[in-house]
C-alpha positions as CSV (number, residue, x, y, z in Angstrom):
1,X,25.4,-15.7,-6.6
2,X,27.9,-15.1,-4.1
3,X,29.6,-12.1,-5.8
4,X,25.8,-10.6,-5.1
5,X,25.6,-11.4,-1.4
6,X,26.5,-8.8,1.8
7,X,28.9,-9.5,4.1
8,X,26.8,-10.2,7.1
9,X,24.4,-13.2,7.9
10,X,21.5,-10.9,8.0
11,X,22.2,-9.3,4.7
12,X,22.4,-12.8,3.0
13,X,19.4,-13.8,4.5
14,X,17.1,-10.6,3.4
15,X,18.9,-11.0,-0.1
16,X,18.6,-15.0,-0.8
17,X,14.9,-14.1,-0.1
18,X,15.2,-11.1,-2.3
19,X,16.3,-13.7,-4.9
20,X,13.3,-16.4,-4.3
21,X,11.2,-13.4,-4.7
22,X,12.9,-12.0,-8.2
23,X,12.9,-15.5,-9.5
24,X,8.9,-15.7,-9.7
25,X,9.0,-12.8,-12.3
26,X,11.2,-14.8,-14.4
27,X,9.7,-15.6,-17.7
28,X,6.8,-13.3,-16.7
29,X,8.0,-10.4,-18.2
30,X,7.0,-10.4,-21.6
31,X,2.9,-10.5,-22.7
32,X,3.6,-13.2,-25.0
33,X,4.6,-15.8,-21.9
34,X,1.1,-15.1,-19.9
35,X,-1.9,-17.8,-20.8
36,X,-4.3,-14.9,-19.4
37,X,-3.9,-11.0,-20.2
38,X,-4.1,-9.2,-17.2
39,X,-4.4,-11.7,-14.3
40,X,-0.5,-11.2,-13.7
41,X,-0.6,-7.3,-13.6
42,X,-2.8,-8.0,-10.8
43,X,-0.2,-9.1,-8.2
44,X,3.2,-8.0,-10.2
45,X,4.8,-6.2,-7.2
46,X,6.8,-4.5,-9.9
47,X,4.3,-2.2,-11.2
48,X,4.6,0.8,-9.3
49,X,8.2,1.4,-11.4
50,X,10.3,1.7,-7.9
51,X,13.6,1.3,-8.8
52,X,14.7,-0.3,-6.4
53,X,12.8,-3.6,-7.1
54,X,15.9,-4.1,-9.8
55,X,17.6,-5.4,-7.3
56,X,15.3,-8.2,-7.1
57,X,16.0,-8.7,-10.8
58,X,19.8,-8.4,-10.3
59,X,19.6,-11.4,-7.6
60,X,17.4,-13.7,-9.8
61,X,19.8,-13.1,-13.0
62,X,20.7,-16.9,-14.1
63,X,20.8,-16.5,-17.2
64,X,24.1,-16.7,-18.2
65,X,26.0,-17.5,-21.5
66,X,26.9,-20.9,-21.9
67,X,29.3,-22.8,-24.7
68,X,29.1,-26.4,-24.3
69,X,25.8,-27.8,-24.7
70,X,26.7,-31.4,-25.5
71,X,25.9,-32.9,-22.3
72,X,22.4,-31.6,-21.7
73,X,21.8,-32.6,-25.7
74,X,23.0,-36.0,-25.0
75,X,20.4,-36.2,-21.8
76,X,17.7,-34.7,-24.3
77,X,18.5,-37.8,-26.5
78,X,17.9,-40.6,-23.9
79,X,15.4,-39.2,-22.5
80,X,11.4,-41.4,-23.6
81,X,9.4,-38.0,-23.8
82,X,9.8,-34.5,-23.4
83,X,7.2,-32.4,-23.4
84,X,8.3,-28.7,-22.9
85,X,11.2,-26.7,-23.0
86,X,11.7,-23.0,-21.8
87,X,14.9,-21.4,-22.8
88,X,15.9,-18.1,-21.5
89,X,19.1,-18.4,-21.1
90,X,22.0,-15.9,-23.4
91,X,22.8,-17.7,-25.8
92,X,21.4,-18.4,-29.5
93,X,19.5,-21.7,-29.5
94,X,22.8,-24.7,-29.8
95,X,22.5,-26.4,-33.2
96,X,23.3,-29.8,-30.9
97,X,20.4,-29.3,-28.7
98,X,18.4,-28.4,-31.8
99,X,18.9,-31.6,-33.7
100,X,18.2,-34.1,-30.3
101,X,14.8,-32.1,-30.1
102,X,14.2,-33.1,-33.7
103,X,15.7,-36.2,-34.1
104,X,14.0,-37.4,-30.6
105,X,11.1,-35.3,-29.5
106,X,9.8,-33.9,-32.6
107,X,6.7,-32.6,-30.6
108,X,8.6,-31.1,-27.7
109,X,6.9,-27.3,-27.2
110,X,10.2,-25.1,-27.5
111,X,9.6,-21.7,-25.7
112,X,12.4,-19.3,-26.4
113,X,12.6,-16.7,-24.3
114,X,16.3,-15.0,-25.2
115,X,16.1,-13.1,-28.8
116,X,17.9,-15.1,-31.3
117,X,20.7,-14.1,-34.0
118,X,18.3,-15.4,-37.1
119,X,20.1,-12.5,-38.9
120,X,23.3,-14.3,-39.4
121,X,22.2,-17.2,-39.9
122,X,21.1,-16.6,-44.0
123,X,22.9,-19.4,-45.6
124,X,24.5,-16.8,-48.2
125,X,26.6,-15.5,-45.5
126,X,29.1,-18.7,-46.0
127,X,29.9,-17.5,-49.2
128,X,31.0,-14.3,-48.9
129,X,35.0,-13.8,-49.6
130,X,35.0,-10.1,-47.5
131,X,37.7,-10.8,-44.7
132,X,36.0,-8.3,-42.6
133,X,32.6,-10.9,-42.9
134,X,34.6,-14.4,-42.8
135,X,36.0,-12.5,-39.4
136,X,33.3,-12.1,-37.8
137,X,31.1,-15.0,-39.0
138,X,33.9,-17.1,-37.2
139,X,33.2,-15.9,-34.0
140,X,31.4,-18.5,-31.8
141,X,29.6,-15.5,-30.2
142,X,28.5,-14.5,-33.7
143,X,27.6,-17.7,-35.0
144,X,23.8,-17.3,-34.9
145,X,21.1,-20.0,-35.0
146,X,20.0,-23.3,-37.6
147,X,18.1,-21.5,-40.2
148,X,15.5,-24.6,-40.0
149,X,15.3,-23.9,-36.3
150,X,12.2,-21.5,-37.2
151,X,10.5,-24.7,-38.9
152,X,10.7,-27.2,-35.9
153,X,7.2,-28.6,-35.4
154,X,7.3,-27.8,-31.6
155,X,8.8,-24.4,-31.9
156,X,5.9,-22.3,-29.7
157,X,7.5,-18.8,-29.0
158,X,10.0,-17.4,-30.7
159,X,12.1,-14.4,-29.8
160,X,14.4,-12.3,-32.4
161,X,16.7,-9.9,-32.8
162,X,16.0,-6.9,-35.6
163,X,19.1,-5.2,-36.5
164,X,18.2,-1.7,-37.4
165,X,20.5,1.3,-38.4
166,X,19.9,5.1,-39.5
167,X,21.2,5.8,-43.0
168,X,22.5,9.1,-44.3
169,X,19.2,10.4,-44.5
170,X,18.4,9.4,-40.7
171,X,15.9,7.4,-42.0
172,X,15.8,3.7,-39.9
173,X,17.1,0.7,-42.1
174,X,15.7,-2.9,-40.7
175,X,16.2,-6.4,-42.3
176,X,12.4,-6.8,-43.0
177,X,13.0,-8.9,-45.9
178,X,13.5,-11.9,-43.1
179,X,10.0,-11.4,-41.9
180,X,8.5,-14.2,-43.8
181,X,10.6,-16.8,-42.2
182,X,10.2,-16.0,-38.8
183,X,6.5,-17.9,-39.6
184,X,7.4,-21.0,-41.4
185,X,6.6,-23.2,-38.0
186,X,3.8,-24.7,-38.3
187,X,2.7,-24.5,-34.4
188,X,4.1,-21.2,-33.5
189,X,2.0,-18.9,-30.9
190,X,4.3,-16.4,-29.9
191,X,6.5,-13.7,-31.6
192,X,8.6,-11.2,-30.0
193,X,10.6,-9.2,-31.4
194,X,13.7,-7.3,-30.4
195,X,16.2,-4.8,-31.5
196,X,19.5,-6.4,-32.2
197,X,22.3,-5.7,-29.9
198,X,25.2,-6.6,-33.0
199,X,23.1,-4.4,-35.6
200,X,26.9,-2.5,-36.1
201,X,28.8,-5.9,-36.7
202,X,27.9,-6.7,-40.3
203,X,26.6,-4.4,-42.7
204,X,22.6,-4.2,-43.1
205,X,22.7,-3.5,-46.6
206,X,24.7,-6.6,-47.7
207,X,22.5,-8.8,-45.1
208,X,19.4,-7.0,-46.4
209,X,20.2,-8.4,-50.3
210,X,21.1,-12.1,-48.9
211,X,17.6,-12.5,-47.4
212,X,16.2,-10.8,-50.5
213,X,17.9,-13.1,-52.4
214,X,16.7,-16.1,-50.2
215,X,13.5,-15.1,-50.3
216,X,13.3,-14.9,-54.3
217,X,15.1,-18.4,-54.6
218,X,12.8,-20.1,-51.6
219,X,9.3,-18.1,-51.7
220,X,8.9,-18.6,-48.1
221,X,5.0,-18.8,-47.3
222,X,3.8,-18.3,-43.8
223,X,2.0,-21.3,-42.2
224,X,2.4,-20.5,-38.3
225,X,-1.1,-20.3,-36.5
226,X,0.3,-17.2,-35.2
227,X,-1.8,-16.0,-31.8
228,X,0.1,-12.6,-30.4
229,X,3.0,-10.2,-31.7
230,X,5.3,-8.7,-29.0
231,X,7.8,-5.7,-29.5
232,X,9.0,-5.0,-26.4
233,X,10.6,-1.8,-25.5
234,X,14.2,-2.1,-27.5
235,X,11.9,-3.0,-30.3
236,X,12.4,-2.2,-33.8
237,X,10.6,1.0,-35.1
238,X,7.0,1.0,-37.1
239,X,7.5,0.2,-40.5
240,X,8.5,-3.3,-39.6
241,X,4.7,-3.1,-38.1
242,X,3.7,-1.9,-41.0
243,X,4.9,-5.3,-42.6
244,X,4.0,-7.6,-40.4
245,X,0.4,-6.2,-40.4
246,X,0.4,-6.7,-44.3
247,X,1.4,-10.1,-43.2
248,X,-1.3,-10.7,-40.8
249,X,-4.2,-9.3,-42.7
250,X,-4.3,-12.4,-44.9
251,X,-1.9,-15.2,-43.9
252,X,-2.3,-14.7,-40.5
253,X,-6.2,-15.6,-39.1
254,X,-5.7,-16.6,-35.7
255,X,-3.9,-13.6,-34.8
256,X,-5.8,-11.9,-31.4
257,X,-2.7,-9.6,-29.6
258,X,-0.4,-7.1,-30.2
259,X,1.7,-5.6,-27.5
260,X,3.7,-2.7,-28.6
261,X,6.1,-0.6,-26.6
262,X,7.0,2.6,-28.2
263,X,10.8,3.1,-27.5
264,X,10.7,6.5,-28.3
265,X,13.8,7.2,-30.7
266,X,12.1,4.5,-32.9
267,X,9.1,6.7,-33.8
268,X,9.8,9.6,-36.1
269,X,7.6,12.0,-35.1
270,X,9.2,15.5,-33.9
271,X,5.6,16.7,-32.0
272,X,6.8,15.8,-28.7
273,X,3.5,15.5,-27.2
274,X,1.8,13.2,-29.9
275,X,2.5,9.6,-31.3
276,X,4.3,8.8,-35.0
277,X,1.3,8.5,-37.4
278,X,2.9,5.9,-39.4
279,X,2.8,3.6,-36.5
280,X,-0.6,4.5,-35.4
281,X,-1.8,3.6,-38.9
282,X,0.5,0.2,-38.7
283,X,-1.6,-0.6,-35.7
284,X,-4.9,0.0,-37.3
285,X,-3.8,-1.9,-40.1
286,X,-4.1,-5.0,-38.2
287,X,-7.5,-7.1,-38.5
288,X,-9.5,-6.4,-35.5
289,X,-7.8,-7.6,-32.2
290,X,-8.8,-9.1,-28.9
291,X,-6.1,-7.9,-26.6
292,X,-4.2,-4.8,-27.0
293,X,-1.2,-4.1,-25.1
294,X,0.3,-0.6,-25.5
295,X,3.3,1.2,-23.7
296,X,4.6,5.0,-24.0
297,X,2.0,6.0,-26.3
298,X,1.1,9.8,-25.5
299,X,-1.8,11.0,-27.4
300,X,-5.3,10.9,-26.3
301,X,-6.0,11.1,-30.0
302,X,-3.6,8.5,-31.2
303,X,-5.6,6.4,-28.5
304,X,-8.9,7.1,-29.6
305,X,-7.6,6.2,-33.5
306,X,-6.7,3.1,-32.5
307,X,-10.1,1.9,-30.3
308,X,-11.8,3.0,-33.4
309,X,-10.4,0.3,-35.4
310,X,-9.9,-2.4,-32.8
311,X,-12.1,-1.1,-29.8
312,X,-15.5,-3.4,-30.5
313,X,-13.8,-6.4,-31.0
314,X,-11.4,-5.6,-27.6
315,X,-11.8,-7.7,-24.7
316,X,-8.3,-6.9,-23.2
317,X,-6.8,-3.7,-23.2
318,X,-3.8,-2.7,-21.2
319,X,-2.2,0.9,-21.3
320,X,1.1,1.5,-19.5
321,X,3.1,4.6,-18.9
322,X,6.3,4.9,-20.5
323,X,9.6,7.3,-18.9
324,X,11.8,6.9,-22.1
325,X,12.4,10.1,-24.3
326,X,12.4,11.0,-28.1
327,X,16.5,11.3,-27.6
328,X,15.8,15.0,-26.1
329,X,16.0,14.1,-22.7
330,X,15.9,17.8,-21.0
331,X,12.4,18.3,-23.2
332,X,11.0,15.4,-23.5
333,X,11.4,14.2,-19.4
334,X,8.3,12.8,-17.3
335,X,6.1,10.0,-17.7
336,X,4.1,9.4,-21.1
337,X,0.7,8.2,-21.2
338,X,-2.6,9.2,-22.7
339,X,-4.0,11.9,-20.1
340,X,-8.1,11.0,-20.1
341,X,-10.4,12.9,-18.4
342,X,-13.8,11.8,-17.3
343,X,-15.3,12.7,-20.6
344,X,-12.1,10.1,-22.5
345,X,-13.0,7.4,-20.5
346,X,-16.5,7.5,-21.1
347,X,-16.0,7.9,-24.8
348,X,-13.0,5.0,-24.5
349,X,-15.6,3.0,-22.7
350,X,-18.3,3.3,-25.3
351,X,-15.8,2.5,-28.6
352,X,-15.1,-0.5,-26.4
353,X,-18.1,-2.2,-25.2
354,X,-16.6,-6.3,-24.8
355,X,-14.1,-4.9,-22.4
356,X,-13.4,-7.2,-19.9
357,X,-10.3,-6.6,-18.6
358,X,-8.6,-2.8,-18.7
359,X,-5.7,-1.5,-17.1
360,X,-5.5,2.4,-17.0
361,X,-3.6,5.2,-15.8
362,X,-4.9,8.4,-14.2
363,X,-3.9,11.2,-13.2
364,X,-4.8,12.4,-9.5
365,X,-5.3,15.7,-8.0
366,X,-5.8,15.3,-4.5
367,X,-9.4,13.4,-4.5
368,X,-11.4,16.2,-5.7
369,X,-14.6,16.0,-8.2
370,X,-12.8,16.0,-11.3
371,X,-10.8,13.1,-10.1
372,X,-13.6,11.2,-9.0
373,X,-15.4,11.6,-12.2
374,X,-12.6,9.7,-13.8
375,X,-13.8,7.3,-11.2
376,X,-17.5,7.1,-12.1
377,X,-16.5,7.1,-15.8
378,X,-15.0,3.8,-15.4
379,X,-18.2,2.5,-14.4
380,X,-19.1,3.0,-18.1
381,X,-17.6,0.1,-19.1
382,X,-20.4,-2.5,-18.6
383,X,-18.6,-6.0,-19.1
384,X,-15.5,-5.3,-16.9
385,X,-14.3,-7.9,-14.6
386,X,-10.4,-7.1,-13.6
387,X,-9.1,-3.8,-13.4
388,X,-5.8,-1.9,-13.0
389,X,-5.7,1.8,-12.3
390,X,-2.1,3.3,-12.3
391,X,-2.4,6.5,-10.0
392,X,0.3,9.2,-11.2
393,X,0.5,11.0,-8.2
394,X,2.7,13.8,-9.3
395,X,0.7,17.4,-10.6
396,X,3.7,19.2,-12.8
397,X,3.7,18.8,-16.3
398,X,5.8,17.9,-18.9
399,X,9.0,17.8,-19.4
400,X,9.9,17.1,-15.7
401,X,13.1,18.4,-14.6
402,X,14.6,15.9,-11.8
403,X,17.8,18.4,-11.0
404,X,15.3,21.1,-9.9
405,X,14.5,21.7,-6.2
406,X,10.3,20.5,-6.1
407,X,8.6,23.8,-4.8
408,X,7.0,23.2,-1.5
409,X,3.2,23.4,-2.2
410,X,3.8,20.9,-5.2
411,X,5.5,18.5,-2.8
412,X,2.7,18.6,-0.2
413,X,0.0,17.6,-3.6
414,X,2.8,14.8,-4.6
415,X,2.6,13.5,-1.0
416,X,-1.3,13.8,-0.7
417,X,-1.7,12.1,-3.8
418,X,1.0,9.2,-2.7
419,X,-0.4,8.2,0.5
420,X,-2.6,5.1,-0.3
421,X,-4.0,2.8,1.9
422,X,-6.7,0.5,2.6
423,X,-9.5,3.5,3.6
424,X,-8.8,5.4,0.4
425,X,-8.7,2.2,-2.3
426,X,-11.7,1.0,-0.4
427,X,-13.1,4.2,-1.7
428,X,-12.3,4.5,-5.2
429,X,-13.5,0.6,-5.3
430,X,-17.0,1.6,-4.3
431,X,-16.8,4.7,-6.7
432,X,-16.3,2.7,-9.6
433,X,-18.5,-0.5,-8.5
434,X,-21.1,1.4,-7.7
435,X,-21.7,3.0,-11.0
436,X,-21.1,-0.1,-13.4
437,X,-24.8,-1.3,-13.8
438,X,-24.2,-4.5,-14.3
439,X,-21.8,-5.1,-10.7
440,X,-19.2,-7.3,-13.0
441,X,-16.5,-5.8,-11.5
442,X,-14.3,-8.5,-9.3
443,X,-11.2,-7.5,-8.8
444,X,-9.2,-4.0,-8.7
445,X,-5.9,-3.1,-8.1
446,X,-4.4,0.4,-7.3
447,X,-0.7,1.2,-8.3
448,X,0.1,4.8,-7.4
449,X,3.4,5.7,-9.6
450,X,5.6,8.8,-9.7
451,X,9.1,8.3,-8.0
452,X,11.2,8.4,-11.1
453,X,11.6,12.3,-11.6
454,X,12.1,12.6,-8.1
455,X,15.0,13.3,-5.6
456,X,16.3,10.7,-3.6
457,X,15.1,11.6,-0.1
458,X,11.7,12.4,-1.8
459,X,11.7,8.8,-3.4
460,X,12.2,7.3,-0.7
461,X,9.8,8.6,1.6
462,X,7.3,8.2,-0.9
463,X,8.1,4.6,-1.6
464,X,6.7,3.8,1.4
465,X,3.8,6.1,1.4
466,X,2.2,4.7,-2.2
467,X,1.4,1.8,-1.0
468,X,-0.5,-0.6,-3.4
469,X,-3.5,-2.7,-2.9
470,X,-6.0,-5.7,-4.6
471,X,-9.6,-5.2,-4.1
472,X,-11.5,-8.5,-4.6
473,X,-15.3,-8.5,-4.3
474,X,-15.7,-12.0,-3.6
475,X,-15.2,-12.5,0.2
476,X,-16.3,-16.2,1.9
477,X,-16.1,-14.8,5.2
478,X,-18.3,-12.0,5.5
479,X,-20.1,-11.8,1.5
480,X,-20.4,-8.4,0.7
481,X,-17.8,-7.0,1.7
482,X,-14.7,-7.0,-0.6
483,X,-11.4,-8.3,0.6
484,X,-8.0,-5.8,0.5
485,X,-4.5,-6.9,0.6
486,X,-1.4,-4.8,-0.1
487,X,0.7,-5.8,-3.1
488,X,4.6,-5.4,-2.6
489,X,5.0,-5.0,0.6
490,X,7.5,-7.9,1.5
491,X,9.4,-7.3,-1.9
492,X,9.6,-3.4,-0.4
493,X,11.1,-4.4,3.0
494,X,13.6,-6.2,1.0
495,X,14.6,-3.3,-0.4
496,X,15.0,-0.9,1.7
497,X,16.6,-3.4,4.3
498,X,19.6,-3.9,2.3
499,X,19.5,-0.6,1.1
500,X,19.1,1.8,4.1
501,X,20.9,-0.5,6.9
502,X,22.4,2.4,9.0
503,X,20.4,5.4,11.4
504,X,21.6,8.5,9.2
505,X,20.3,6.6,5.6
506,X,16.6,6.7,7.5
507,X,16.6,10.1,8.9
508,X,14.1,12.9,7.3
509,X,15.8,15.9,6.0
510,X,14.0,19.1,7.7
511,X,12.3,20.7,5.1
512,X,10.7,17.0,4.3
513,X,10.1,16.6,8.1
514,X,8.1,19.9,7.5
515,X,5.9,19.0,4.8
516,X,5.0,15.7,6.7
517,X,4.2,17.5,10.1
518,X,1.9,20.1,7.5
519,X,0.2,17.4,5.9
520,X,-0.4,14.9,8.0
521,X,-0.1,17.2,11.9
522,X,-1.5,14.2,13.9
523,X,1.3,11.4,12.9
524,X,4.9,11.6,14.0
525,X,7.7,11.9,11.4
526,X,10.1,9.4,12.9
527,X,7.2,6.9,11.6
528,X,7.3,7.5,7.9
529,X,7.7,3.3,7.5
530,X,4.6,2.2,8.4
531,X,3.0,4.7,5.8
532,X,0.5,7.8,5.9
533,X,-3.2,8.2,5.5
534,X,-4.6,8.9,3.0
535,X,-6.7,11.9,2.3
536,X,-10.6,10.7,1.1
537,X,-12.3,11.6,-1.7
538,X,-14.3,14.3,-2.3
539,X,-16.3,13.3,-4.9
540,X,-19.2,16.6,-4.3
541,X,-16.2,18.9,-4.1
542,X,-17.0,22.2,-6.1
């Protein structure tokens, strides 16, 4: 911790707090952790993609890699019951710790968090006379997991590496042949999955043909009462979806979520504006879901494939914008999300009638009719109760290029469509309430997004200015009239106060200080950190 601290005692203090803060999100990162789908999006301060809220992360980052695990085992032992254990820290799960949780508590609920080395761990590895193999299966770093690790009783979640590599062809190459075992515990709930950081180490054809061979001599059958699938955004690519949805469809009954995070390079498609059909079709393959959690997809299309098979059984469906490319950065740069109109999100709301809780980005352009249609449309969806509405605030189409200057009249619609605050969420609350029928609408959160393809000065202007905010209908001290509270804005401070410390870092550069004086005339520049107002909506705007 102390390598991480400033010098003076003001710094330490803002950071230590920084770190309180950044702990919280620990363990929170991942779908598969959350008992409720989109309760935590609603007060996640790190929505809004700042990057600066890594830092928060950077100060909260305990978990190291440990060797000796002997002691806490031997605590483990003596202890009379233990319920729980979470494990996030780096390090595959320790064979010692393994065997007191078996021996001892046999019903212990084993979370792991940290993606595990099952690939290593195929018991045919010990007989292989390569020296290059016996080399590295020596390594203590490389030793890997207790194959009957994935049959403990109380093993919960489960997190694991894929190693995946591109053959001559360029085709991808994953050890999918291990699948089956990854579901031999009878009480697991939770699997994520993970692309393998030591796919180069050993060779994935020889550790493709040992799990082959495992599988022919064992037959593993899966018995876990499987509830959600994770691949998070280093995930392996679709046609290990494609298994693990031939998997699901009849061994596999109590499965109700998927969350997916396209990691662009993984999905083959060279269209650079659509989605890979083989994974679209992997997710349709699926029996009908409850919660749906997607991330980078791009197509509006791809989108509406996918509600078509799972949309009237939905009850949860979160869609997230994604920045990573298809590995041609200069064409492929900007944010990737299914752009919807008015007319999509009545259509997405009618393939998706149980809806209850959504989160959605839209595009904004300046509060005018067409934006506020997208507005309205959301009223469509007749059962919704929570709601998150990521607010791109930046007009310019794809690809974004961040080394070029942003022309003047596009800055002053980026900074328009930034400023949020209470006035102008207030508004788009009342917009959408006021044409769902059935008033189920409790609680809605506004995250305007944008900063990444930005320049610095730009960034950090706007930081302040997009502001985000919870809208709760429920209010004890004056009913009918929702309550509004801004989200982020201590983790913000934070920020900024160990980043820009001296007078020069918070100065406005002229032709900024121009746009601000054009835009908003009435408000000084000097006072850029208490925010701007926002600009209403114009919803009879011709």
């Amino acid at each position: 911790m102390s390598q991480c601290l400033g010098n003076s005692p003001q710094d330490r203090v803002w950071q230590l707090e920084g770190c309180k803060l950044g702990n919280t999100r620990v363990g929170q990162d991942d779908p598969a952790t959350q008992d409720t789908f989109l309760e935590d999006h609603l007060t996640d301060p790190t929505l809004s993609y700042a990057s600066g809220v890594l830092l928060l992360k950077g100060w909260s980052n305990y978990r190291q890699w440990e060797r000796d695990w002997q002691p806490l085992a031997a605590l483990v032992a003596r202890l009379c019951h233990l319920a729980e254990i979470e494990f996030l820290v780096r390090n595959d799960f320790p064979i010692s710790l393994q065997e007191a949780i078996s021996q001892h508590h046999p019903k212990c609920q084993l979370k792991i968090f940290w993606p595990q080395n099952v690939t290593s761990s195929v018991p045919g590895l010990k007989n292989q006379t390569c020296p290059r193999v016996r080399k590295i299966m020596s390594n203590d770093d490389f030793a890997g997991i207790d194959i009957n690790l994935l049959r403990l009783e109380g093993l919960h979640t489960l997190s694991v590496q894929i190693p995946s590599r591109s053959d001559s062809k360029g085709r991808w190459v994953e050890i999918d042949e291990m699948l089956p075992f990854l579901l031999l515990a009878p009480n697991l709930k939770h699997l994520l999955l993970r692309k393998s950081s030591t796919a180069h180490r050993l060779p994935v054809a020889m550790l493709k043909q040992e799990w082959h061979n495992l599988a022919v001599s064992t037959q593993p059958v899966p018995v876990s009462s499987l509830h959600s699938i994770s691949i998070g955004e280093s995930g392996p690519p679709e046609n290990i979806l494609l298994k693990l949805a031939s998997i699901a469809a009849g061994l596999l009954p109590n499965l109700e979520r998927l969350s997916i995070s396209t990691n662009g390079r993984g999905w083959r498609c060279p269209d650079l504006k659509s989605d890979d059909d083989i994974g679209v079709s992997a997710i349709r393959a699926f029996n009908p879901l409850v919660y749906l959690h997607l991330r980078g997809f791009r197509s509006a299309f791809s989108l509406n494939q996918i509600v078509q098979r799972h949309g009237p059984s939905l009850k949860g469906l979160i869609i997230v914008p994604c920045i990573r490319d298809k590995g041609r950065t200069e064409e492929d740069s900007g944010y990737k999300y299914p752009e919807l109109d008015a007319f999509g999100i009545s259509q997405l709301a009618k393939s998706c009638p149980q809806l209850e809780e959504l989160r959605l980005p839209i595009k904004r352009s300046i509060g005018g009719q067409e934006e506020c249609e997208m507005y309205k449309a959301v009223g469509g969806f007749s059962n919704l109760h929570s709601l998150v509405l990521d607010l791109h605030f930046d007009p310019r189409p794809r690809p974004v290029d961040p080394t070029h200057e942003v022309e003047t009249s596009v800055l002053q619609k980026i900074f328009v469509n930034a400023a949020m605050d209470e006035k102008l969420a207030l508004q788009i609350w009342h917009l959408i309430s006021s044409n769902q029928a059935s008033r189920r609408l409790q609680n809605l959160r506004v995250v305007p997004f944008g900063l990444e393809f930005l320049p610095n000065d730009e960034h950090r202007l706007l930081d302040w200015f997009s502001r985000s905010f919870l809208i709760t209908r429920y209010n004890f001290q004056n009913v009918g009239v929702p309550t509004i509270r801004e989200i982020g804005k201590r983790e913000r401070e934070i920020i900024n106060q160990s980043r820009f410390q001296g007078s020069d870092e918070r100065s406005v550069p002229e032709r900024l200080a121009q746009i601000l004086s054009n835009v908003w005339p009435s408000e000084p520049v000097n006072g850029w950190e208490s925010g701007r107002s926002s600009s209403p909506l114009q919803p009879n705007d011709a």
